[in-house]
C-alpha positions as semicolon CSV with decimal commas, in nm:
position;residue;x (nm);y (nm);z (nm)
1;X;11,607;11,156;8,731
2;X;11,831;11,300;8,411
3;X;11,925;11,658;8,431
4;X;11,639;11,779;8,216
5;X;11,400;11,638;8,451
6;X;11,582;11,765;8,729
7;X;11,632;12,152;8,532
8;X;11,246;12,124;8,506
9;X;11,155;12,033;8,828
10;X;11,374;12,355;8,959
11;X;11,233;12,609;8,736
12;X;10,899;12,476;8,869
13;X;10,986;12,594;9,195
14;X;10,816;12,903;9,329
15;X;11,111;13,232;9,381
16;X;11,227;13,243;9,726
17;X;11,053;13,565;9,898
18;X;11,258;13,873;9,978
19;X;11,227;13,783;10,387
20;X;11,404;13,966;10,648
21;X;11,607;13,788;10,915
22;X;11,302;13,745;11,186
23;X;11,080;13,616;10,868
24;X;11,401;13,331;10,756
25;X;11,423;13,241;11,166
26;X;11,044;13,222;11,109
27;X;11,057;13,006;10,791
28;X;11,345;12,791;10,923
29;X;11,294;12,399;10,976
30;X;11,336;12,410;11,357
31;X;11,037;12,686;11,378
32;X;10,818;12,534;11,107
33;X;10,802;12,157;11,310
34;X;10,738;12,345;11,608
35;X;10,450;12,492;11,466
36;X;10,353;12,169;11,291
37;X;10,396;12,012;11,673
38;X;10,188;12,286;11,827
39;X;9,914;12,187;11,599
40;X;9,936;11,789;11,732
41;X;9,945;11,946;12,053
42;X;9,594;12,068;12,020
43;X;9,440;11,740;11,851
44;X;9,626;11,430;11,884
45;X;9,789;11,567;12,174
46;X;9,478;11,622;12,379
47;X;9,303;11,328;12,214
48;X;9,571;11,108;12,396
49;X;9,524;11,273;12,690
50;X;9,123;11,177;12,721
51;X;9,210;10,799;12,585
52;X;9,513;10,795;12,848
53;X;9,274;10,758;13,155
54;X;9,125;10,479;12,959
55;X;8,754;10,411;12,777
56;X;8,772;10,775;12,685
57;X;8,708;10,901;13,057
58;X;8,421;10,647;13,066
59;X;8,342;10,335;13,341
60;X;8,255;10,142;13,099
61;X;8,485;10,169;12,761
62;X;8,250;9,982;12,492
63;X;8,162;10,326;12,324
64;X;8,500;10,420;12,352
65;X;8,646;10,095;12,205
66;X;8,385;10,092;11,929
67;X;8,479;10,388;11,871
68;X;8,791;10,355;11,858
69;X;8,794;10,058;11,587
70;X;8,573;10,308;11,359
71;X;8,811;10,580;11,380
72;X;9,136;10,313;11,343
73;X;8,946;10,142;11,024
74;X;8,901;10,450;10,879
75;X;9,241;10,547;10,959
76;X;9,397;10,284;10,809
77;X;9,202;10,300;10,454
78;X;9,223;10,622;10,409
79;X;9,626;10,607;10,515
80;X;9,709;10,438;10,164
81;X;9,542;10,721;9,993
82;X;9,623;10,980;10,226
83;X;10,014;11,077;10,061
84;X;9,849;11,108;9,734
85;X;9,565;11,357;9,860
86;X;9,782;11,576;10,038
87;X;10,007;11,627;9,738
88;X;9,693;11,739;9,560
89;X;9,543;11,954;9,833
90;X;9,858;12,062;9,995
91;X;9,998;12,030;10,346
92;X;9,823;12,310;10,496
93;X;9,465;12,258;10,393
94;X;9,520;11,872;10,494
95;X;9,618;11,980;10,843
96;X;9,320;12,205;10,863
97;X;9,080;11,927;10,756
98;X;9,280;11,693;10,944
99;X;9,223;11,879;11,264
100;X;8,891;11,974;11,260
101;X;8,768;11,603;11,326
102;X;8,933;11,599;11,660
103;X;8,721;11,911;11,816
104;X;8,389;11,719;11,644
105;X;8,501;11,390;11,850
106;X;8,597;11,595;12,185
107;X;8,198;11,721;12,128
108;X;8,059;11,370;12,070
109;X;8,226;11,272;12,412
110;X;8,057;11,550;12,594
111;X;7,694;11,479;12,422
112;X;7,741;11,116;12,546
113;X;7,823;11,252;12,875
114;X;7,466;11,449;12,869
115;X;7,256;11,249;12,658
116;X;7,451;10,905;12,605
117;X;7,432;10,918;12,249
118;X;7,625;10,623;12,154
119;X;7,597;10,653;11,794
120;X;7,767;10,989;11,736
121;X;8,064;10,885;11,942
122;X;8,118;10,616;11,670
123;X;8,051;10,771;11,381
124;X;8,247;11,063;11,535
125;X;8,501;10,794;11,561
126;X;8,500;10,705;11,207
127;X;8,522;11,056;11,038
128;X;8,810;11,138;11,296
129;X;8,977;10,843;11,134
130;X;8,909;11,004;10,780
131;X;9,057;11,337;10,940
132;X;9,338;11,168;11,112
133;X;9,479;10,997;10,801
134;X;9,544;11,328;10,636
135;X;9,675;11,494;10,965
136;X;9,939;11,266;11,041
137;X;10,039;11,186;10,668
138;X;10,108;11,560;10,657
139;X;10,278;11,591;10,954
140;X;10,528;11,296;10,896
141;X;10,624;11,365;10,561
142;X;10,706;11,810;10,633
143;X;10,842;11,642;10,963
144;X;11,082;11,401;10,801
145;X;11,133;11,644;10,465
146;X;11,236;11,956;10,647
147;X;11,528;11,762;10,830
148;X;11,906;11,741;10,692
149;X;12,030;11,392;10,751
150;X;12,216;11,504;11,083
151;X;11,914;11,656;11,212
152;X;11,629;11,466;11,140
153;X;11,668;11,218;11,488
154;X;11,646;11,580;11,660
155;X;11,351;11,709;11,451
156;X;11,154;11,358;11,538
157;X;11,236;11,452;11,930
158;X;11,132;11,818;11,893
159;X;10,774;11,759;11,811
160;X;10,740;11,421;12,007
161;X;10,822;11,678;12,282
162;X;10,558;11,930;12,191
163;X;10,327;11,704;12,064
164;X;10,351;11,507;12,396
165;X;10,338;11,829;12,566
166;X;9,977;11,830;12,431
167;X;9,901;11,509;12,609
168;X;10,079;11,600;12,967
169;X;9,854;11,949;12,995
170;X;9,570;11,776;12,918
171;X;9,638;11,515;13,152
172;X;9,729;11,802;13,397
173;X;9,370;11,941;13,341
174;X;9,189;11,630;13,447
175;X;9,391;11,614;13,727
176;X;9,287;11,959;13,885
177;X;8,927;11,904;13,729
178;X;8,899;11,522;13,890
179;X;9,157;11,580;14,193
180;X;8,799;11,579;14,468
181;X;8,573;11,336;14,226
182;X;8,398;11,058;14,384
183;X;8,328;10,961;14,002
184;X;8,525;10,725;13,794
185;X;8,370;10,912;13,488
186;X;8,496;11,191;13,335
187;X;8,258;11,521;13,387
188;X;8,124;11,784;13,122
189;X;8,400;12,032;13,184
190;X;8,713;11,804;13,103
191;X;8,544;11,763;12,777
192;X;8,451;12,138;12,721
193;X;8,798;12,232;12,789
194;X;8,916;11,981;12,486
195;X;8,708;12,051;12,253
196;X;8,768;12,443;12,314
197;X;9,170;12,354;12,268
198;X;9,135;12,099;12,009
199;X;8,928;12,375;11,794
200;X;9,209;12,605;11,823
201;X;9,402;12,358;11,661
202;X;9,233;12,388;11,365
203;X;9,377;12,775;11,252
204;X;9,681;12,696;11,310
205;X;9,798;12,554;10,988
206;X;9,740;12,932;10,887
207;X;10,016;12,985;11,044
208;X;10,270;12,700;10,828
209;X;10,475;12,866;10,561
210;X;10,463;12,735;10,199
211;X;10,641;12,397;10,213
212;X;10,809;12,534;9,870
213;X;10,959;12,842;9,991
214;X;11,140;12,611;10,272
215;X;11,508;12,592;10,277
216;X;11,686;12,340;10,452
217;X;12,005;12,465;10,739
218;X;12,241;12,339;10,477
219;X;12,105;12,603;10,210
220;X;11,897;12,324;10,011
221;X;11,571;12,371;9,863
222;X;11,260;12,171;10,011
223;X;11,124;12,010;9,680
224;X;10,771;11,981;9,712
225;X;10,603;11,694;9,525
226;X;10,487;11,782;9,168
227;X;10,204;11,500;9,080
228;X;9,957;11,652;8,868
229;X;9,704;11,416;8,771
230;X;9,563;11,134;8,998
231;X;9,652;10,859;8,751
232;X;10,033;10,953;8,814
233;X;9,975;10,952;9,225
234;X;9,840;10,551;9,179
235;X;10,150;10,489;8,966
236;X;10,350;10,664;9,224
237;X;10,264;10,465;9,539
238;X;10,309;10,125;9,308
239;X;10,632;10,222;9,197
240;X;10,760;10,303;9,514
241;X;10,609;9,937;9,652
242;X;10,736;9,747;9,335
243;X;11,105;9,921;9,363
244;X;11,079;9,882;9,750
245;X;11,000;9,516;9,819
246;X;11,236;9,541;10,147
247;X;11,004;9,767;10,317
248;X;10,741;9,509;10,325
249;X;10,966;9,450;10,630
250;X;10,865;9,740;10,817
251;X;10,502;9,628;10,821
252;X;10,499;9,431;11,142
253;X;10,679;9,743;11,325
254;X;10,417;9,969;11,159
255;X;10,138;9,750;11,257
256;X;10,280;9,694;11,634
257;X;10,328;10,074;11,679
258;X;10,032;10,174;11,869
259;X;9,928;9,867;11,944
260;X;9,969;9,848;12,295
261;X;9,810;10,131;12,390
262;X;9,508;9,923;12,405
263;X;9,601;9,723;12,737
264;X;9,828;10,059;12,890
265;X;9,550;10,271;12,926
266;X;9,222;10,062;12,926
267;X;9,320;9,685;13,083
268;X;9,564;9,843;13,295
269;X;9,495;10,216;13,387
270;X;9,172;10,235;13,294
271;X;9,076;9,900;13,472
272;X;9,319;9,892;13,807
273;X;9,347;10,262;13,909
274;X;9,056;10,531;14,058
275;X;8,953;10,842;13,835
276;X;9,189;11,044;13,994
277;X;9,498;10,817;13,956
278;X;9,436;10,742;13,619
279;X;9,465;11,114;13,487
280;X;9,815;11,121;13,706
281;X;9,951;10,839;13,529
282;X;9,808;10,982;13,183
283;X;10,012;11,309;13,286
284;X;10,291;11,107;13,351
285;X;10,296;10,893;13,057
286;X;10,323;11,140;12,853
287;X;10,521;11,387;13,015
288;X;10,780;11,052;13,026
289;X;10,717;11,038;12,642
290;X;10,883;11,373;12,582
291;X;11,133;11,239;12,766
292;X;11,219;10,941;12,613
293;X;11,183;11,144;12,287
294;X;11,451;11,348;12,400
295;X;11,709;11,140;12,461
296;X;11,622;10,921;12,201
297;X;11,663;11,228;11,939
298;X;12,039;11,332;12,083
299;X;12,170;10,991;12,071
300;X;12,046;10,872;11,731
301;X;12,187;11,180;11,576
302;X;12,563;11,165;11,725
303;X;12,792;11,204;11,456
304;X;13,077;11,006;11,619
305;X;12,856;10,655;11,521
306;X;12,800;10,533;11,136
307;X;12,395;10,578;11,115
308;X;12,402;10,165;11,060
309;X;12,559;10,156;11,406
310;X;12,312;10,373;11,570
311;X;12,007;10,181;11,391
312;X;12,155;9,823;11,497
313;X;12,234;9,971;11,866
314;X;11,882;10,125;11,860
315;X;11,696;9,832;11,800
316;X;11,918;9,605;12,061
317;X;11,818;9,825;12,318
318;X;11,474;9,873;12,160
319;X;11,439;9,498;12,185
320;X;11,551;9,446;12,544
321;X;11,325;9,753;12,669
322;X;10,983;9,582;12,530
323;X;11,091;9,261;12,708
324;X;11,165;9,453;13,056
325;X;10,864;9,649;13,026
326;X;10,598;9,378;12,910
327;X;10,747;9,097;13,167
328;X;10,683;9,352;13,420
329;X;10,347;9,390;13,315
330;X;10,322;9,006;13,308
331;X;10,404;9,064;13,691
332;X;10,119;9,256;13,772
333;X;9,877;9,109;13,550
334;X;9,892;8,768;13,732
335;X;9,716;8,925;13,991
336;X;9,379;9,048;13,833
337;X;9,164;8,949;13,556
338;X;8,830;9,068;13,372
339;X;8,500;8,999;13,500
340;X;8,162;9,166;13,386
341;X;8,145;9,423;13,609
342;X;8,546;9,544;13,528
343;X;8,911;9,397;13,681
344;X;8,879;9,169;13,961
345;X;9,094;9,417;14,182
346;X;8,968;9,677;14,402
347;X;9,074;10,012;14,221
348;X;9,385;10,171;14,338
349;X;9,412;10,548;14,442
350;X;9,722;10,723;14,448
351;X;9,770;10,682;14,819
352;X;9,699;10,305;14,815
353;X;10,023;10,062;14,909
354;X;10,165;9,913;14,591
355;X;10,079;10,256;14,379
356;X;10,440;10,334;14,332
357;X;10,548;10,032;14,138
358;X;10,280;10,030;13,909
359;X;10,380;10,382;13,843
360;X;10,695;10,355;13,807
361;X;10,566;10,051;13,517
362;X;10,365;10,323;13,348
363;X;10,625;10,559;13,346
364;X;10,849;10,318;13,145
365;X;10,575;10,302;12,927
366;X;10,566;10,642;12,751
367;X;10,882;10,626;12,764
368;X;10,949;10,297;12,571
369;X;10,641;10,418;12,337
370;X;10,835;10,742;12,270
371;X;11,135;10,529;12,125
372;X;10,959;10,278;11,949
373;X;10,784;10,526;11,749
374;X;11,074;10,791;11,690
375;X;11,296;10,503;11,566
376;X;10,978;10,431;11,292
377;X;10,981;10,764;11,175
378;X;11,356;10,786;11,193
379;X;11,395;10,467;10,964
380;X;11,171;10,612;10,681
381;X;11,367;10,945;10,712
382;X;11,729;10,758;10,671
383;X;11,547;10,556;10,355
384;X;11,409;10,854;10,211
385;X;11,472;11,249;10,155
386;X;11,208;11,335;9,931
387;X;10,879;11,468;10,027
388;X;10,637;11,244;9,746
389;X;10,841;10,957;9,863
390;X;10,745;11,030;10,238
391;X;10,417;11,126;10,158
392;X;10,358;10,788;10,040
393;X;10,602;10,579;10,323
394;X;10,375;10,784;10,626
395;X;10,109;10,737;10,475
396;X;10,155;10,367;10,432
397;X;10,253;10,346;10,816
398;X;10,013;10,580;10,938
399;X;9,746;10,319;10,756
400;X;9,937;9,942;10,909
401;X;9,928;10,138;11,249
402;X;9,590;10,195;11,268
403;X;9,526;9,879;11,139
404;X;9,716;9,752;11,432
405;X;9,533;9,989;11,710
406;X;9,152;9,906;11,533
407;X;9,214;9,525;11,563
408;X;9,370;9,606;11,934
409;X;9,005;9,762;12,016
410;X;8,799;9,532;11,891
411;X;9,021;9,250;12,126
412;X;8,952;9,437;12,400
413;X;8,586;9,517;12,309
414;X;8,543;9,150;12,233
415;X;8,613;9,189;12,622
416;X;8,913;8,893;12,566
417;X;9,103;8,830;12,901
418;X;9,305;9,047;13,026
419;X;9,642;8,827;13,016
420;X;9,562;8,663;12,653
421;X;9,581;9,073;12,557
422;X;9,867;9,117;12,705
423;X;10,048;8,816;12,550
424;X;9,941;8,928;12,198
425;X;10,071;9,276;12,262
426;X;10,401;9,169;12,362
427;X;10,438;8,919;12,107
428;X;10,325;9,179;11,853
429;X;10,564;9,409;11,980
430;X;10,869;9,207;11,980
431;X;10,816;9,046;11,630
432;X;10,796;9,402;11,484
433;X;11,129;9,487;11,588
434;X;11,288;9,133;11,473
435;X;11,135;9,201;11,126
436;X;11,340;9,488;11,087
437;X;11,615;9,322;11,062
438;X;11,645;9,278;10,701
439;X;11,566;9,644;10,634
440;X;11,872;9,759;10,837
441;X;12,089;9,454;10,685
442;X;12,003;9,526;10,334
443;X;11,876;9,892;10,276
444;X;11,972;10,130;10,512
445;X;12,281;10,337;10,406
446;X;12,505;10,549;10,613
447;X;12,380;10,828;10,378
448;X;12,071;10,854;10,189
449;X;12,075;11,003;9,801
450;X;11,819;11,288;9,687
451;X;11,724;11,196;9,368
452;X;11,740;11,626;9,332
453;X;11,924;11,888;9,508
454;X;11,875;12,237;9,455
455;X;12,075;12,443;9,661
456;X;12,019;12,827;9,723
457;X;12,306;13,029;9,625
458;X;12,450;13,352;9,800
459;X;12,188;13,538;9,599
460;X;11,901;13,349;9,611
461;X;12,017;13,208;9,243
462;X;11,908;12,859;9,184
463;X;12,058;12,521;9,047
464;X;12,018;12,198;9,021
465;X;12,213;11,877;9,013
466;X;12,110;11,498;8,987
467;X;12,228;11,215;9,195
468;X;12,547;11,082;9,017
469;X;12,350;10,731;8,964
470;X;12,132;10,905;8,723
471;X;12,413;11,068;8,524
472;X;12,574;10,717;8,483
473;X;12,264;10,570;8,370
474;X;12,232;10,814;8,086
475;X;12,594;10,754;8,001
């Protein structure tokens, strides 16, 4: 970008508002992703926590798994597109949109409960997908954007933590709501009490502050992306694939990201444990996740490490933890399999001999799913600083993920055996971690360029510099 481009794009931005010290604390990074969190908490959090139990709360997860592939194919269509649309709509009224569709789906759960509509579930399924793309998109790219680059591993951890905390209470819910049920189906009130919090969810993003009043806690400017026609948005996401050709690397990680949710929560919890049980490990997955998140966030921001140290250390550990975690599921596995009528096991309760270890398994779990995803995010935010950049980077993982969890359904809804599932999900898993590789040996930097900085001076004056690369091209 040459200093004219980079003088234009300044004066662009919108005056910073006269705001008194409770309204900065309130417009500060830290305080925007929690509010950005506390809207995942009340869609995709509590979304998780109805999946966690497996089959969406139901015996028999067909509906659920259709559904599933609908929402995941929808998903990952609209998640090429999605960047572009939000930097034409903006980040707030994407969120909005984005969590509407999860109240609509929590309501097509409870009308199958009542009236077993199968149909709405699905096509519930597939607008949540639409909905979804534009939610997450947004999310990762404020997420990722707001961060400096020795805060952004913390930032990641903050909402994984809220987000997650979504998950755990609504895990905690069924628990109390399921605790004396005979039933291995999930009853009418679990579902009004999501659909009641997941609506919520959707004024929240009232809340957000203008991503272009933002300021960064080392006094720099937020620069929101400026892509006015939708001509220049297509040209956008090319040139960033064209210039990028490394991150074609990233696409088996993307891809394996959530797909082994599939066998955690329906050919394992949702197939071995009793009603009951199954909402306690839900809670605990993903009260483990904001865990994991935690530490994960600390350690991956220590200064004392060059960031290509952390990344290499990262995935070492990254790589050993899926091979722990999945051989141990291998363990168990051996001694059940799928038959029409569900797993060949008797279903476990939580006061059953042998509960604890398999526990303990799921507990490792959220915790290793926590990781894998934080380190995703926190490779795209050590590649790039820029928010159209981001846009476009989520939004291409956001779409290979769900391309990964909608062909993960369908296995299982094919109703393929239990152990050939797990095989592919370990396999998966591993081999998007190896194809990293070249990403970390070839792009990642110890520190990451803006292609603009505009910094906010002691007055709230303005200016502008470009990345020295650009001055010496012009030279």
């Amino acid at each position: 970008m040459s200093n004219l481009d980079a003088a234009r794009v300044a004066e662009e931005l919108p005056p910073l508002p006269h705001r008194s010290r409770l309204q900065r604390l309130y417009a500060s990074p830290v305080v925007q992703v929690f509010l950005i969190s506390a809207i995942c908490f009340c869609t995709p959090g509590i979304f998780n926590a109805n999946s966690g139990v497996g089959g969406g709360g139901q015996v028999n997860p067909k509906t659920a798994n259709d559904a599933n592939v609908a929402l995941y194919a929808c998903f990952a269509v609209v998640g090429f597109a999605s960047g572009s649309i939000i930097n034409r709509i903006g980040a707030r009224l994407a969120f909005s949109i984005g969590a509407s569709g999860y109240a609509l789906y929590m309501g097509s759960l409870l009308s199958y409960n009542i009236n077993g509509n199968r149909g709405f579930v699905v096509a519930a399924g597939a607008l949540l997908g639409v909905c979804a793309g534009l939610l997450w998109t947004a999310q990762g790219s404020l997420m990722l954007a707001y961060g400096t680059e020795q805060t952004k591993g913390r930032l990641i951890a903050l909402f994984w933590i809220v987000f997650n905390l979504g998950g755990a209470l609504g895990s905690a819910i069924e628990v109390g709501l399921t605790w004396k049920s005979t039933s291995n189906t999930v009853g009418n009130s679990v579902y009004i009490v999501f659909l009641v919090i997941a609506a919520c969810g959707s004024f929240l993003p009232l809340l957000l502050v203008d991503p272009a009043t933002m300021v960064r806690s080392d006094g720099t400017r937020v620069i929101p992306p400026v892509h006015p026609t939708w001509k220049k948005e297509v040209v956008g996401m090319w040139q960033l694939m064209r210039k990028e050709v490394i991150l074609v690397f990233l696409l088996p990680l993307f891809f394996s990201s959530n797909f082994g949710y599939t066998w955690q929560q329906n050919s394992f919890n949702g197939a071995l444990f009793t009603l009951r049980t199954r909402s306690l490990n839900s809670f605990l997955f993903w009260s483990c996740q904001m865990v994991g998140a935690g530490i994960f966030g600390i350690l991956i921001d220590l200064k004392r490490f060059r960031r290509k140290s952390r990344a290499w250390v990262a995935l070492a550990v990254l790589l050993a933890f899926h091979c722990a975690v999945w051989g141990s599921g291998y363990h168990y596995q051996k001694d059940y399999y799928r038959t029409p009528d569900g797993a060949s096991h008797p279903r476990i309760d939580l006061r059953d001999a042998g509960y604890g270890g398999r526990a303990a398994l799921y507990v490792f779990m959220g915790i290793l799913d926590a990781i894998t995803q934080n380190y995703a995010y926190w490779l795209m935010g050590a590649i790039f600083n820029q928010p159209a950049s981001l846009a476009r980077l989520v939004g291409v993982y956001k779409a290979i993920q769900s391309a990964g969890a909608a062909g993960a359904f369908a296995m299982d809804s094919a109703e393929t055996a239990y152990m050939s599932e797990l095989a592919a999900t370990w396999a998966v898993c591993v081999a998007g971690l190896v194809f990293c590789i070249p990403v970390l040996i070839f792009r990642l930097k110890d520190h990451t360029d803006d292609e603009l900085v505009v910094e906010v001076g002691s007055h709230d004056e303005i200016s502008s510099t470009s990345e020295k690369k650009a001055d010496e091209a012009e030279l």
